[in-house]
ROSE-13327 format. One record per residue (C-alpha): y, z, x. Coordinates in steps of 0.5 Angstrom, whole numbers, plus 500, padded with zeros to 3 digits. Example, Ala and Ser with C-alpha at 12.3 -4.5 7.8 and 13.67 -1.06 7.14 Angstrom:
2
491516525
498514527
This chain:
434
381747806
383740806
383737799
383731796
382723799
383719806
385714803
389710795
382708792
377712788
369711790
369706783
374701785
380704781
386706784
387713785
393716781
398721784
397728788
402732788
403739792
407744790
409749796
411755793
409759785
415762783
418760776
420754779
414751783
410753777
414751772
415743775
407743775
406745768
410739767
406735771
400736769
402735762
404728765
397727768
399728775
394732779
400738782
396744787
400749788
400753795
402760794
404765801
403771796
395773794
396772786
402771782
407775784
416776782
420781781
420784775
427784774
430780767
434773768
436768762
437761761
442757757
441753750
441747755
436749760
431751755
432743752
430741759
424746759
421743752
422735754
418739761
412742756
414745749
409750751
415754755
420755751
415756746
412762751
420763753
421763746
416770744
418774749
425773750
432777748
436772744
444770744
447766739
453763738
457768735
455773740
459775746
459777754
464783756
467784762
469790763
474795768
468798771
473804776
479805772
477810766
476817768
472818762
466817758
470816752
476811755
471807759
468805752
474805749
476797749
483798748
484802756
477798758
476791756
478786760
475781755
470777752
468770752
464767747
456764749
459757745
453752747
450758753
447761747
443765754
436767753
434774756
427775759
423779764
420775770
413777772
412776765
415769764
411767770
404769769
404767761
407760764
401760770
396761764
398754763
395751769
389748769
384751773
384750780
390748781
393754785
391756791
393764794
395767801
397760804
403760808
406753810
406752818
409745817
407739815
406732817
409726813
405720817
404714814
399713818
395718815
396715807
398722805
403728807
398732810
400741809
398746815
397754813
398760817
392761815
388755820
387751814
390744812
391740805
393732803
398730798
402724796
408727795
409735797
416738794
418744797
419750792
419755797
425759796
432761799
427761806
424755805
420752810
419746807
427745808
426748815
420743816
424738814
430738817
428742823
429749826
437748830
439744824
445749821
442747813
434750815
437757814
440760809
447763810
448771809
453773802
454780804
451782798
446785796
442788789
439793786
435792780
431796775
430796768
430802762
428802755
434800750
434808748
435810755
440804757
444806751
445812752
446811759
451807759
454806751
453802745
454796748
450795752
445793746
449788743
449783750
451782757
456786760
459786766
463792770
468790775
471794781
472794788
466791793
461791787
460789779
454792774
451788770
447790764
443786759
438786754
431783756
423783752
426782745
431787746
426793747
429794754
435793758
436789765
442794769
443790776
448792781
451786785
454790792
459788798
456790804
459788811
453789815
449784817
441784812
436789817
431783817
434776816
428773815
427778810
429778802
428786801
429792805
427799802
433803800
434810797
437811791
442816794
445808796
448807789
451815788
455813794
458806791
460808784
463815787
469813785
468809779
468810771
463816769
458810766
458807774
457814777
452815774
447810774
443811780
440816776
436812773
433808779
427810783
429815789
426809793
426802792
427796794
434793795
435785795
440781800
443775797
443769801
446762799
446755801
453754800
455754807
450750810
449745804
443741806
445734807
439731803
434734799
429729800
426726806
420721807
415723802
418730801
423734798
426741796
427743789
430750786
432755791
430752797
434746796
441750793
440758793
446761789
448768789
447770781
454770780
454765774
448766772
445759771
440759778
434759774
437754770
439749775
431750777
430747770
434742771
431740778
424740776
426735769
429730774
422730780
419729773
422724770
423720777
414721780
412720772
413712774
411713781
404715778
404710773
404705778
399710783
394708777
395701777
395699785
394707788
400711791
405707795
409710800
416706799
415708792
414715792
420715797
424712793
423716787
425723791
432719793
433718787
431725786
436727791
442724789
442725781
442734784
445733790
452734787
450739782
447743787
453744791
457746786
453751783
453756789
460755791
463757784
458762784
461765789
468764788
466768781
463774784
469775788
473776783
467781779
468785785
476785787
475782793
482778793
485783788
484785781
485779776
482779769
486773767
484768773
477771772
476769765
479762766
474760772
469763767
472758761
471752767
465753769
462754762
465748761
462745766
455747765
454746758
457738758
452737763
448731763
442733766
438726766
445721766
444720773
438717773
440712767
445709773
């Protein structure tokens, strides 16, 4: 399949106006191109999986991701809005000793378990389940916008072409004015991009792995207490955590347990590798009974997940020529913070806000080059910096959930503090007011 024109002039005379493609439909290369299409910018998207596919797993946005997401189409947050869990101001995060206590009663008791809590302030975190998110917000798209089972080979920035042409696994090709890499931690727009040898085209192993399931709200409350219903808890101990949260307009609670693992991933190429539950029994043998127990509410055979980051290798960029790399493909993160998804956010507003007058100008005197270049510099520069703190701190957090470097309650909840600090006085659109 090769789509679109040869060239920057429609057959009437007029000027053609931008076309994107988007090279990935996970939440964020959805996301941006509902965004787009609300601008009247044509996006296609190019998916490798055979239909909407994520892991149905819950994840959360902060108050200042969803003012982001309406400024990209008031329709997400209206979809976010119907199916999440809400926190409000008054309500709190709690962290917990997770190995310590010996019974059920003190691992519940806050005066012999609580490490402490830290209140949501402006993160106000809203809770929902990804497949669900996904496939309200791919209803969106206009019809024949996406197109499956198309894994991108490479591709090639001409300009003697007129348009970035997209080669597929699959034998085929496609055109674009502008391509934005969208692709995940295993990006192959980054890889083309940058090329095989260059350190920043893989992502780096963290040693860390997850396993995630969700429960109905009754099942997790009496699994793992009282709390778990009221908001997000964090159980801390050695080489692991384990968080819980209410998802799904709080009918249902999100448990992830976060492993250190010193082995390499079987397959690093690869995100998941199957895993049998018997795994979690041997992690939280030694820990609080809620821990001990936990694995008995995972399937026997399951996925298991490799975190990967780009906190070693960072790219240099995230935009060369007429491409550039948003989301996880450009600044993969472990979860530790838990504001990746958001920071997806913030990168599809700022692609937005920089092809909008691309593409005005595109319909007045067809799509310039230099002009779309530019737009995705300035792209890189406005996220570059934030796309490097938010990994680095995120692992610097998960260290100290896990005890790697000791047990630590006070240091953890002022790093916690300076980084809720950090990502609700964030602007994301003032650097493109420079």
């Amino acid at each position: 399949m090769t789509s679109n024109h040869s060239n920057n002039t429609t057959t009437n005379g007029d000027a053609a106006p931008l076309e994107v493609a988007i090279v990935g439909g996970g939440i964020v290369g959805v996301m941006t191109a509902v965004g787009l299409h609300r601008r009247g910018i044509k996006a296609t998207i190019y998916e490798r999986a055979s239909t909407w596919t994520e892991v149905s797993a819950g994840f959360a946005f902060t108050e200042a991701a969803r003012g982001w997401m309406n400024q990209l189409s008031p329709d997400l947050l209206e979809i976010l809005g119907r199916i999440s869990q809400k926190t409000d101001a008054d309500s709190s995060n709690s962290y917990w000793d997770g190995y310590t206590p010996r019974t059920r009663e003190d691992a519940e008791d806050e005066s012999k378990a609580l490490l402490f809590r830290t209140p949501n302030n402006k993160l106000c975190f809203w809770g929902c389940v990804r497949s669900q998110f996904l496939k309200e917000m791919a209803a969106l798209l206009p019809e024949n916008s996406a197109f499956f089972g198309k894994q991108l080979l490479t591709y090639d920035d001409n300009e003697e072409n007129g348009k970035v042409v997209l080669h597929f696994e699959d034998g085929t090709s496609a055109t674009a004015d502008v391509v934005l890499g969208c692709d995940g931690v295993h990006s192959s727009t980054r890889k083309t991009m940058f090329g095989p040898d260059h350190p920043a085209s893989r992502p780096g192993y963290t040693h860390n792995v997850t396993y995630r399931t969700m429960v109905p709200i009754d099942v997790g409350v009496a699994a793992m207490g009282e709390k778990t219903a009221q908001g997000g808890c964090m159980h801390c101990g050695p080489n692991a955590c384990l968080l819980t949260y209410p998802v799904n307009s709080g009918k249902t609670l999100n448990i992830a347990i976060f492993a250190y693992d010193a082995k390499d991933f079987p397959n690093p190429n690869r995100m998941t590798v199957q895993a049998d539950r018997s795994e979690i029994e041997e992690i939280f043998r030694d820990w609080c009974p809620h821990a001990a127990d936990v694995w008995k509410y995972y399937p026997e055979k399951m996925t298991k997940w490799g975190i990967y980051d780009m906190t070693d290798n960072p790219p240099p960029t995230y935009a060369k020529g007429r491409v550039c790399i948003v989301g996880d493909a450009a600044h993969a993160s472990t979860p530790f913070l838990g504001i990746g998804a958001c920071t997806g956010v913030e990168d599809a507003l700022v692609v937005n806000k920089v092809l909008e007058s691309v593409h005005a100008q595109a319909k007045r005197e067809g799509a310039s080059a230099d002009a779309v270049k530019e737009a995705l510099q300035t792209y890189s520069r406005a996220r570059l910096e934030r796309g490097q703190w938010v990994p680095r701190n995120s692992g610097q957090i998960g260290r100290m959930y896990q005890w790697r470097d000791g047990r630590d309650p006070e240091g953890l909840k002022l790093k916690l503090a300076r980084a809720a600090q950090t990502i609700t006085s964030f602007d994301v659109l003032a650097p493109l007011a420079v």
